[in-house]
C-alpha positions in Angstrom: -39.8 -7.9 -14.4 -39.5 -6.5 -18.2 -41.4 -3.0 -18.9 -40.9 0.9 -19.8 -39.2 0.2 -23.2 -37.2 -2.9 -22.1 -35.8 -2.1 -18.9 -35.5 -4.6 -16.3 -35.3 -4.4 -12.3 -31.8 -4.8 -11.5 -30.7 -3.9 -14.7 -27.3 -1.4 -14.5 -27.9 2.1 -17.1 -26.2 5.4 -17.4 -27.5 8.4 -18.0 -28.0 9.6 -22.0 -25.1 11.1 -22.9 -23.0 10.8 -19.9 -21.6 6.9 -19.5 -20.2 8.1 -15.7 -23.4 8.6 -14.6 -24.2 4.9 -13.7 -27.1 3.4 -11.8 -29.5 0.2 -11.1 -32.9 0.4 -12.2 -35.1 -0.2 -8.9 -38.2 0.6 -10.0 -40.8 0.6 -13.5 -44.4 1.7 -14.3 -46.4 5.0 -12.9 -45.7 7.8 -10.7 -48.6 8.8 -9.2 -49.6 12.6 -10.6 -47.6 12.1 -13.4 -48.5 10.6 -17.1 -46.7 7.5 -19.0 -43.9 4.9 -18.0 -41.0 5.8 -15.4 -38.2 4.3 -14.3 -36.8 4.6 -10.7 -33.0 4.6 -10.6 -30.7 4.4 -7.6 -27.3 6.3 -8.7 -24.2 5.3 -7.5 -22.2 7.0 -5.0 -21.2 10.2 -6.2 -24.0 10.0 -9.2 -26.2 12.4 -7.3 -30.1 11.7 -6.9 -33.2 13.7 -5.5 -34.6 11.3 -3.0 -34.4 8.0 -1.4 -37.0 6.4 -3.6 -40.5 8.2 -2.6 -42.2 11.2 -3.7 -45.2 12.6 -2.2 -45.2 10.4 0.4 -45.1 7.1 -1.2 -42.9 5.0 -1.6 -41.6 3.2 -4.8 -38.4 1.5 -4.1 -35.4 1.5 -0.4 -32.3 3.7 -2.3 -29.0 3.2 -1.0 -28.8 6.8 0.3 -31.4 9.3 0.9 -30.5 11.4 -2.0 -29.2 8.7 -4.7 -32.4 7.8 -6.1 -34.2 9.4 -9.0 -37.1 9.0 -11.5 -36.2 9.3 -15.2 -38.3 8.6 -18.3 -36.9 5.6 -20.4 -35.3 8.2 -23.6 -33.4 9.7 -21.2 -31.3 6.3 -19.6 -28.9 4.4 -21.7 -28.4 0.4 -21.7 -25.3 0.7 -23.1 -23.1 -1.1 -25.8 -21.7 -4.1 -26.5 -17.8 -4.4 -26.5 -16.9 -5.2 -29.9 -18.8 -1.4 -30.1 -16.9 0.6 -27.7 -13.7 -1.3 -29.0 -14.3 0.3 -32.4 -15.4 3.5 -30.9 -11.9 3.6 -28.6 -9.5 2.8 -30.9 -11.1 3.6 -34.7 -9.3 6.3 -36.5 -11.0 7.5 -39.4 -9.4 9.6 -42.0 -9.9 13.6 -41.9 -12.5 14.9 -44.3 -11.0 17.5 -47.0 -12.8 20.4 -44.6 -10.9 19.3 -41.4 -7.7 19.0 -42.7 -8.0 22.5 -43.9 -8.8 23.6 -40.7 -5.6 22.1 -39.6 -2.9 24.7 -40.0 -0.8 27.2 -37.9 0.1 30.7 -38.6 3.7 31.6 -39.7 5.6 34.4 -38.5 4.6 36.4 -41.4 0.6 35.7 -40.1 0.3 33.1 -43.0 -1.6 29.8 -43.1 0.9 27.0 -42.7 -0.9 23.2 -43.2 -0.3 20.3 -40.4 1.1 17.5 -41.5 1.0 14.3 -39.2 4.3 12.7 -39.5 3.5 8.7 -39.7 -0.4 9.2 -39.6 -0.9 6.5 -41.9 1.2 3.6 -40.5 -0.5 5.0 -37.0 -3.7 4.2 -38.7 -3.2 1.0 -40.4 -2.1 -0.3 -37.2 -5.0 0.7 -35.0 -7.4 -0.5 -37.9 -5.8 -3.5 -37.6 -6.9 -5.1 -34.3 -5.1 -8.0 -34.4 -2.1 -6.2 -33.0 -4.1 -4.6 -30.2 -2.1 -6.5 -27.1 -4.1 -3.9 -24.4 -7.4 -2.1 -24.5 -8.8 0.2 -22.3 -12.8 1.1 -23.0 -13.4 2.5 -19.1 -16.7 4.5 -18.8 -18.2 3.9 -22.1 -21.4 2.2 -21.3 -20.4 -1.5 -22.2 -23.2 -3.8 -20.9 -22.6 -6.7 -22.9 -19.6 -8.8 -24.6 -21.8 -8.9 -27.8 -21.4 -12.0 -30.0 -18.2 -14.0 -28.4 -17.1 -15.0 -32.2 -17.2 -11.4 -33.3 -14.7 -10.1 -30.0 -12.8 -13.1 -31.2 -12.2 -12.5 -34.6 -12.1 -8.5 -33.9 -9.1 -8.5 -31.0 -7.8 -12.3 -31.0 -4.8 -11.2 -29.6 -5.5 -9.3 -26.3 -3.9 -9.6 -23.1 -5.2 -6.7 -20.7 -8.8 -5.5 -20.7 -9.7 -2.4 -18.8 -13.6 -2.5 -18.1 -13.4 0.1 -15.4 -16.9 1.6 -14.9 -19.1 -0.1 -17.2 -22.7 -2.0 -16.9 -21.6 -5.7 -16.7 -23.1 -7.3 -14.0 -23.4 -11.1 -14.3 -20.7 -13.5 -14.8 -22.4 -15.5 -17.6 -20.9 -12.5 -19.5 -17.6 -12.5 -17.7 -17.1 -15.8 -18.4 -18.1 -15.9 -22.1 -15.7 -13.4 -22.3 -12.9 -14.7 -21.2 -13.5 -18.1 -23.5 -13.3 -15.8 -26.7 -10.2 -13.9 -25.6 -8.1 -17.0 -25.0 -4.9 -14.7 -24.9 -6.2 -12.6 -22.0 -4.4 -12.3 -18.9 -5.6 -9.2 -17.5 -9.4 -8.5 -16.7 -10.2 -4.8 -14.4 -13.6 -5.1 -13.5 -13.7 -2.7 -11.1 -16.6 -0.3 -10.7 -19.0 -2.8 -12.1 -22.2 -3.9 -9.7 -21.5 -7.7 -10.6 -24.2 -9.6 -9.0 -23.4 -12.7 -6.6 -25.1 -15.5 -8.5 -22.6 -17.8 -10.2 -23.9 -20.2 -12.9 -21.7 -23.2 -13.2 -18.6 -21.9 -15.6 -15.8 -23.8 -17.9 -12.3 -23.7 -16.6 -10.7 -20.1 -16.7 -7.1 -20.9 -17.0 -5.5 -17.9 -19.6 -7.0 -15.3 -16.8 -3.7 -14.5 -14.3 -4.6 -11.3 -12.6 -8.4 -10.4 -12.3 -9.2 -7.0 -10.5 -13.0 -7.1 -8.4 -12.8 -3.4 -6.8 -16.0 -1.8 -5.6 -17.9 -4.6 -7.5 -20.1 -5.3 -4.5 -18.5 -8.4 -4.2 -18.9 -10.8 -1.3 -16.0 -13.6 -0.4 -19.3 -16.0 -0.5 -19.1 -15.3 -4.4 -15.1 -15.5 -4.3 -15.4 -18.8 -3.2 -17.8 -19.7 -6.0 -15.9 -18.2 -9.0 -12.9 -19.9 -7.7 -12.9 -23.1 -9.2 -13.5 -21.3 -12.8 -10.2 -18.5 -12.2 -8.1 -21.0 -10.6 -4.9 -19.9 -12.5 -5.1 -16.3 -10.8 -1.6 -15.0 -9.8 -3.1 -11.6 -8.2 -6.8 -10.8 -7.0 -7.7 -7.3 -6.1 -10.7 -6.9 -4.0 -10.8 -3.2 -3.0 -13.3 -1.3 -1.7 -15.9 -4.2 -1.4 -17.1 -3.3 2.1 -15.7 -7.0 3.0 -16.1 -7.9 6.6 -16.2 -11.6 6.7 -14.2 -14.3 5.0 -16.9 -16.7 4.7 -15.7 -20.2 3.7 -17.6 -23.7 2.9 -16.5 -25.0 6.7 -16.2 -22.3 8.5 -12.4 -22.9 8.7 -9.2 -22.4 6.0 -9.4 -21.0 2.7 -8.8 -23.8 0.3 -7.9 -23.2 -3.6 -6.1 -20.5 -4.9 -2.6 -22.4 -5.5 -0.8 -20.1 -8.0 -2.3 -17.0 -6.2 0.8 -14.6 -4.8 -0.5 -11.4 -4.4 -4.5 -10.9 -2.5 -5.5 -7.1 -2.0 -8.0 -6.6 0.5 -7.5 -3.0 1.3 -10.5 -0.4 2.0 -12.5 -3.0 3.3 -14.4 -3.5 7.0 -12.5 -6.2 8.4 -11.8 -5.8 12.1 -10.7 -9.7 13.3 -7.6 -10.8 12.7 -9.3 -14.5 12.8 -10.7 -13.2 9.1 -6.5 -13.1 7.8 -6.1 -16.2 10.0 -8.1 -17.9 7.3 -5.7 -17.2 4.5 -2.7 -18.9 6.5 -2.4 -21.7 4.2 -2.5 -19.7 0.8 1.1 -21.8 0.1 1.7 -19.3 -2.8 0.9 -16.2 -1.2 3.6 -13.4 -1.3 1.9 -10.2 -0.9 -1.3 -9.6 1.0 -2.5 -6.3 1.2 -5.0 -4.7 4.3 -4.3 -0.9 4.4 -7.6 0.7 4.9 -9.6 -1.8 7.4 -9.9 -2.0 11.0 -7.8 -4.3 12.4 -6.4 -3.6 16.2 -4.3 -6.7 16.7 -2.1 -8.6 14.9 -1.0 -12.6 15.9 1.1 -15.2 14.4 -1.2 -18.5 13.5 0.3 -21.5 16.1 -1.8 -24.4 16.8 -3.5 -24.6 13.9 -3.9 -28.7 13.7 -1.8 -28.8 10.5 2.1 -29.5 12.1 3.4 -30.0 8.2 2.1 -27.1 6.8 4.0 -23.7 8.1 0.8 -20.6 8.2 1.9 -17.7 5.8 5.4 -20.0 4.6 5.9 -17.6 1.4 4.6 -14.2 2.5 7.0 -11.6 2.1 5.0 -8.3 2.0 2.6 -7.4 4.6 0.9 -4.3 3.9 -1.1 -3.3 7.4 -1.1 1.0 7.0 -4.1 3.0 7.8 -6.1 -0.1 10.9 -6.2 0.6 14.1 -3.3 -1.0 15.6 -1.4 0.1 19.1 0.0 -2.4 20.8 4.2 -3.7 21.1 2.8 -7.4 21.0 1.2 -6.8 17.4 4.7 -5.4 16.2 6.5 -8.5 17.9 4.3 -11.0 16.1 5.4 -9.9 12.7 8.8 -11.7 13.7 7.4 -14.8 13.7 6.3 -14.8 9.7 9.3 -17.3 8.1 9.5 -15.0 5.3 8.6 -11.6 5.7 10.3 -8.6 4.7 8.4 -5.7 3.8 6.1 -3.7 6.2 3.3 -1.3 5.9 2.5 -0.3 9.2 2.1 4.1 9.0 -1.2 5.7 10.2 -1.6 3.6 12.6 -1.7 4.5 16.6 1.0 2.1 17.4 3.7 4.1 14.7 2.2 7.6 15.0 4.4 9.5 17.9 1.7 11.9 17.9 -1.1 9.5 19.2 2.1 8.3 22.0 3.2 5.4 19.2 6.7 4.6 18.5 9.1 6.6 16.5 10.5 4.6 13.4 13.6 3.9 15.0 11.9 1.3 17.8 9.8 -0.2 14.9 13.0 -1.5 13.0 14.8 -2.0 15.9 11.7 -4.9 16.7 11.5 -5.8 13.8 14.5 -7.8 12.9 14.1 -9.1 9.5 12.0 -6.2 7.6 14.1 -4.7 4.6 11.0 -2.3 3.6 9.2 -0.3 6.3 6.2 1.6 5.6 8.0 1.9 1.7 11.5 2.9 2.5 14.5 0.8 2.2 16.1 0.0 6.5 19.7 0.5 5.4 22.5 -1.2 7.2 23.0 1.7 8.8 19.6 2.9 10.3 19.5 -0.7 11.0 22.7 -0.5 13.4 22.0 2.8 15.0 17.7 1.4 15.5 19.0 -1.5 17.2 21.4 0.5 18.9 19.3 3.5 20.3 16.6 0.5 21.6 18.8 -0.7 24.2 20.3 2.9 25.3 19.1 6.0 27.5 17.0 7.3 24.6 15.6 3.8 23.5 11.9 3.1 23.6 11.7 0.1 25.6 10.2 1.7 28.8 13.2 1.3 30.5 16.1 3.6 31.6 19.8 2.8 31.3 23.0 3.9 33.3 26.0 2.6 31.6 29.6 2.8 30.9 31.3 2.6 28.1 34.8 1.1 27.1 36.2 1.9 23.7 38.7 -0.3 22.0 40.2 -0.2 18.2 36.2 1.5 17.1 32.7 1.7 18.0 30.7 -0.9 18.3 32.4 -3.7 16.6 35.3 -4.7 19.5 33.3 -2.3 22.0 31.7 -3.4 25.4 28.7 -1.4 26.7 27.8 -1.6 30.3 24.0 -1.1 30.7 21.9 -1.7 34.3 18.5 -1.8 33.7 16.0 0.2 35.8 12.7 -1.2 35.1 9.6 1.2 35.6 9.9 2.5 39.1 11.5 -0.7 40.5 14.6 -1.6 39.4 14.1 -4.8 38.1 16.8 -7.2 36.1 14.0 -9.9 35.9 14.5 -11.2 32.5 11.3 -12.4 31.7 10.2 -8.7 32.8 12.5 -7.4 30.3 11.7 -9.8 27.4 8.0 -9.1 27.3 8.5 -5.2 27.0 11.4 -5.5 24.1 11.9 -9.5 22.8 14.8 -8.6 20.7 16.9 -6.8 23.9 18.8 -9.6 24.6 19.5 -10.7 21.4 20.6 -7.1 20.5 22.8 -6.7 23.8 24.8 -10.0 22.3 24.9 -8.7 18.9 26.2 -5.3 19.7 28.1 -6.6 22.6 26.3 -4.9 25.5 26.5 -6.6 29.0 24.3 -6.1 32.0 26.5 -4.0 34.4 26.6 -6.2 37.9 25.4 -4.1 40.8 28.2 -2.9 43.0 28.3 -0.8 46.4 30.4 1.8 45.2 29.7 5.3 46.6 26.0 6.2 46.3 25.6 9.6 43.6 25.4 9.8 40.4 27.2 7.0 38.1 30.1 8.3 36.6 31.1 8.3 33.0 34.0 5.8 32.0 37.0 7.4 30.9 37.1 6.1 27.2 36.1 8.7 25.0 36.2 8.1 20.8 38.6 10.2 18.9 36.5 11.7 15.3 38.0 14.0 12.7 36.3 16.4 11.9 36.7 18.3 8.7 35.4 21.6 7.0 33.6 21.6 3.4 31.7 24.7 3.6 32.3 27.1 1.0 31.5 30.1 3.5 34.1 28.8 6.1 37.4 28.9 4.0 40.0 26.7 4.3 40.3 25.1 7.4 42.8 22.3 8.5 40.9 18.9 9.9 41.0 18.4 13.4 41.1 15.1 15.7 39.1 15.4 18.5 38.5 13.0 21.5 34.9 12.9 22.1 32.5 11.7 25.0 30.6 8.9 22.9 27.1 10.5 24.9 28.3 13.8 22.9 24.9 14.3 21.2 24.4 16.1 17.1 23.9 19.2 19.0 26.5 19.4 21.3 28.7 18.2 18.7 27.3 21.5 16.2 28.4 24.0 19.0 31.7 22.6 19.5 32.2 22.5 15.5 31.4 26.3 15.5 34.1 26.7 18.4 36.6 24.6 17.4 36.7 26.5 13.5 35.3 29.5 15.1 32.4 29.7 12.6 30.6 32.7 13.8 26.9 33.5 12.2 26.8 29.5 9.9 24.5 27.2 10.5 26.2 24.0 10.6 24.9 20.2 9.3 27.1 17.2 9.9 27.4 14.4 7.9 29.0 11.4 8.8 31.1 9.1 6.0 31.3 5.5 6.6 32.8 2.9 4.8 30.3 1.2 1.8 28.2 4.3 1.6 29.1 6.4 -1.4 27.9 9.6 0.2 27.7 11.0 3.9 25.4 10.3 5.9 23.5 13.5 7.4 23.2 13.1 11.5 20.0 15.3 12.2 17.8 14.3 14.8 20.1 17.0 17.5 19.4 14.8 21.0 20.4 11.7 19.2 24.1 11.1 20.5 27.4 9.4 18.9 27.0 6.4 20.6 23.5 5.9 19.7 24.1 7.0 15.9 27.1 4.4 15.8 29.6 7.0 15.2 32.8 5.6 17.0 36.6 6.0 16.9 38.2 7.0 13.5 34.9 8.4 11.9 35.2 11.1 9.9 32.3 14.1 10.9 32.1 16.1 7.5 31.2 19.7 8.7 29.2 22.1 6.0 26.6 25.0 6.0 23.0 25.0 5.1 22.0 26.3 2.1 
C-alpha cells in the first residue's frame, strides 16, 4: 500500500533532520479528529514514541512497545538517500570560500590576527575527490535507503573494500545484492542496525563478499539459510543481537554450507539449548564461534552423531561462552573433549563466579588441560603448574580433602613425591570411579606431578604428622626502606603459606613497621613473580628447594 506522499507500509524513514531517528512506517491515511494524510511510525528502540499505535481509543496499527509508536505528517519523515549521495556528502571536501578562510586565523601574542594555513590541504583534497582511491568508507547514520544506480556506485568508488552501512534504511536484499555486484572489490559489508526483511529473491553468486556483519537486523537463521548459497565465500558472519533462539535448518538436522566460514558470532542472542550449537558441529572450517550473551546452562561434547569420518567442531580453537547461565563441573569437563580448542570465555557465569559458590580461576585451568587463553588472559606455564598443583592439594577445589606427606629431593616438584590419601565427602572413599567424576584430570595430574595415593597404615591414631623434608629458599632484601641486608637460606615447611612466610621475612630482617610483598624468580621468566593470594602455601605455588623469594616493600 502506496499513499501520504509516497510512503509505503513497511517502508524504513528517519525523522527530518535527524538520520538516528529511524523507524518503519506501520500505518497511512486519517487520524480521526485530525485533517489531511498521516503516517503512523513505530520507532526503533531507543527512538522514543507517544503510544503503542492508538489514540483516542482506536486503534491504527500493534507497535513494538507501548510508547515507540507515533503519528507524523509526511514533510516531517525522511526516505533517505541513495549511496553514491551520502558517499559524496561523507567524504566531498570543497574548497573554503574567500569569507571562511578569513575567518580562519588565531591571535598572536601581541593580540594580532594570524591566518591558518592547512599544511597539505590540497593533496588532502585531490585525493578524497578522487574516489578511486577510497579503499574504506564509512556513511553510518546518514539516511541511505537505496544503492542508487549500480553503474554510478561503480564508476564513483570501483575500488572499495570495506563498507560501513551501520544504521541506515536498507531493508531488502534485492539492494544488498545489487550492491555487492557493482563493488566487485568489496570484502567488507556492516549491515548492522538495518531492519532487512526475511524475503530472499533468488540472487547471483556473492563470492568478493568475505566478512558480512547482520547485527540487530531482525534476522532469522530461516533467512541465513537462504542468503547462503549467494555469500558462500564468507570467512566471518556476525549475527549479534538478533533475538536468535532457534537454528532452523532445511532437515531439521546439521548445518550444511558455509565451507570457508571460520569465525560465526552469535552473541546477545536467546539461545538456551545446547542442541541449537550441536547443529554447527560439522562447520569443517570453523575456528571461532562466539555465544557471550545467551542462555545456555549446559555445555556437551557432540558423540554419536552418525557421521564416524567426520570429527564435530575438528578446527575450533576459540570458544567464547561468558555472560550464559552455566554452573555445573560436567560443562567445564566437556570443553576437554574439543580436538582443537584453546581459548575460553567462560566469566559471568555461575559456574566461574566464587561469589555465586563457582570456582576460583585456579580449578578452571587446572580442568581445563589444553586452554592457553582463559576468559582473555594468557595461562602461563606457571599458573598452569601451581592450578594443577593446588587441585589435587588441601586447598584444591575438588570436594575432597587431602592429608599428605611430602618428600623433597634435588627441587620441588620435578624429582618430588607427594603422598596424598583422599577423604571423599564424609566417607573416606579411594573409589576411583568416585574420584574421576568429581575431578577427571586428578589422576592424570597426580602422574604428572608425581603424586601417589598414600596406602592406609595402622599407625597410631591422631593427627598425621608432617614428613621431615622441608625445602631450603633464599631469601633476599630489595627494598629501598630496609637497607642493606645480607640474603639468608632458610629451610622451610613446604605447607609454609605467603603469609606465614611475610611474618617470618619481617623477623628474620627484623623489618619493623614495612609492609612486605614477595616475589618469587624462576628460571624463563624475565621478572618475579609476585605470590599474593596469603593462604596459598609453597607447595601449592610450586615454590621448592633453591628458589629464590625476592623480599620488597609496597609502595
Amino acid at each position: 500500500m502506496a499513499d501520504a506522499a509516497g510512503f509505503r507500509l513497511g517502508q524504513r524513514v528517519h525523522a527530518a533532520g535527524d538520520p538516528r531517528r529511524v523507524g518503519t512506517v506501520r500505518y497511512l491515511g486519517p487520524v480521526e479528529g485530525h485533517s489531511g494524510d498521516w503516517v503512523g511510525v513505530d520507532w526503533d528502540a531507543g527512538a522514543g514514541g507517544r503510544h503503542d499505535g492508538s489514540v483516542a481509543g482506536r486503534r491504527y496499527f500493534a507497535a513494538a512497545g507501548e510508547r515507540s509508536a507515533s503519528f507524523a505528517r509526511p514533510t516531517a519523515l525522511s526516505k533517505g538517500i541513495s549511496l553514491p549521495d551520502a558517499l559524496r556528502l561523507r567524504y566531498r571536501v570543497e574548497d573554503f570560500t574567500k569569507e571562511e578562510e578569513d575567518e580562519m586565523y588565531v591571535l598572536s601574542t601581541s593580540q594580532k590576527r594570524v591566518s591558518v594555513e592547512f599544511v597539505g590541504k590540497n593533496k588532502v583534497q585531490e585525493k578524497l575527490k578522487n574516489f578511486n582511491e577510497l579503499s574504506s568508507a564509512s556513511v553510518s547514520y546518514m539516511g541511505v535507503s537505496s544503492i542508487g544506480s549500480p553503474d554510478e556506485l561503480k564508476s564513483l568508488v570501483p575500488n572499495l573494500r570495506l563498507l560501513d552501512l551501520t544504521g541506515n534504511l536498507l531493508s531488502q536484499w534485492q539492494d544488498i545484492s545489487s550492491l555487492c555486484q557493482a563493488l566487485a572489490s568489496l570484502e567488507v559489508l556492516n549491515l548492522t542496525n538495518n531492519t532487512m526483511e526475511n524475503d530472499v529473491i533468488e540472487s547471483p553468486m556473492l563470492e568478493n563478499i568475505r566478512i558480512l556483519v547482520l547485527n540487530n537486523c531482525s534476522v532469522t537463521w530461516e533467512l541465513i539459510e537462504k542468503i547462503k548459497v549467494s555469500f558462500a565465500c564468507l570467512s566471518e558472519l556476525h549475527l549479534m543481537s538478533n533475538k536468535l533462539k532457534m537454528i532452523m535448518t532445511p532437515d531439521g538436522k546439521f548445518v550444511q554450507g558455509f565451507s570457508t566460514l571460520r569465525l560465526l558470532n552469535l552473541e546477545d542472542n536467546l539461545i538456551d539449548s545446547w542442541d541449537e550449537i550441536m547443529k554447527l558441529a560439522y562447520l569443517r572450517s570453523l575456528e571461532q564461534l562466539h555465544l557471550n550473551k545467551n542462555r545456555l546452562r549446559h555445555i556437551e561434547y557432540p558423540s554419536n552423531l552418525g557421521d564416524a569420518s567426520t570429527v564435530p567442531f575438528e578446527n575450533l580453537q576459540v570458544l567464547l561462552l561468558g555472560s550464559n547461565e552455566i554452573d555445573d563441573f560436567p560443562s567445564v569437563d566437556s570443553l576437554n573433549l574439543f580436538p582443537s580448542l584453546t581459548d575460553v570465555r567462560l566469566s559471568d557465569n555461575p559456574i566461574a563466579d566464587p561469589a555465586r559458590g563457582g570456582a576460583p580461576r585456579f580449578v578452571l585451568v587446572a580442568r581445563l588441560g589444553k586452554v592457553k587463553i582463559l576468559n582473555g588472559s594468557e595461562v602461563s606455564p606457571r599458573e598452569r603448574k601451581e592450578a594443577e598443583i593446588r587441585s589435587v592439594n588441601p586447598l584444591g577445589f575438588v570436594n575432597h580433602f587431602v592429608l599428605y606427606d611430602i618428600g623433597v629431593q634435588n627441587g620441588f616438584p620435578d624429582t618430588s613425591k607427594v603422598y596424598v590419601r583422599l577423604v571423599m565427602g564424609k566417607t573416606e572413599s579411594n573409589d576411583p570411579e568416585e574420584i574421576k567424576r568429581l575431578h577427571p584430570r586428578f589422576a592424570e595430574l597426580k602422574a604428572f606431578h608425581g603424586i601417589e595415593d598414600e596406602k592406609p597404615t595402622s599407625s597410631a591414631s591422631g593427627p598425621q604428622k608432617m614428613a621431615s623434608g622441608l625445602i631450603s629458599i633464599t631469601l633476599k632484601c630489595v627494598g629501598p626502606s630496609m637497607g642493606e641486608k645480607q640474603p639468608l637460606t632458610k629451610k622451610l615447611p613446604p605447607t609454609t603459606t605467603v603469609g606465614k612466610l611475610k611474618s617470618l621475612c619481617e623477623s628474620f630482617f627484623k623489618l619493623k613497621d614495612i609492609k612486605v610483598r614477595l616475589f618469587v624468580e624462576e628460571e624463563g621468566c624475565p621478572l618475579p613473580q609476585l605470590l599474593e593470594e596469603e593462604t596459598a602455601s609453597l607447595v601449592e605455588l610450586g615454590v621448592g628447594s633453591g628458589a629464590t623469594i625476592v623480599v620488597d616493600e609496597e609502595s
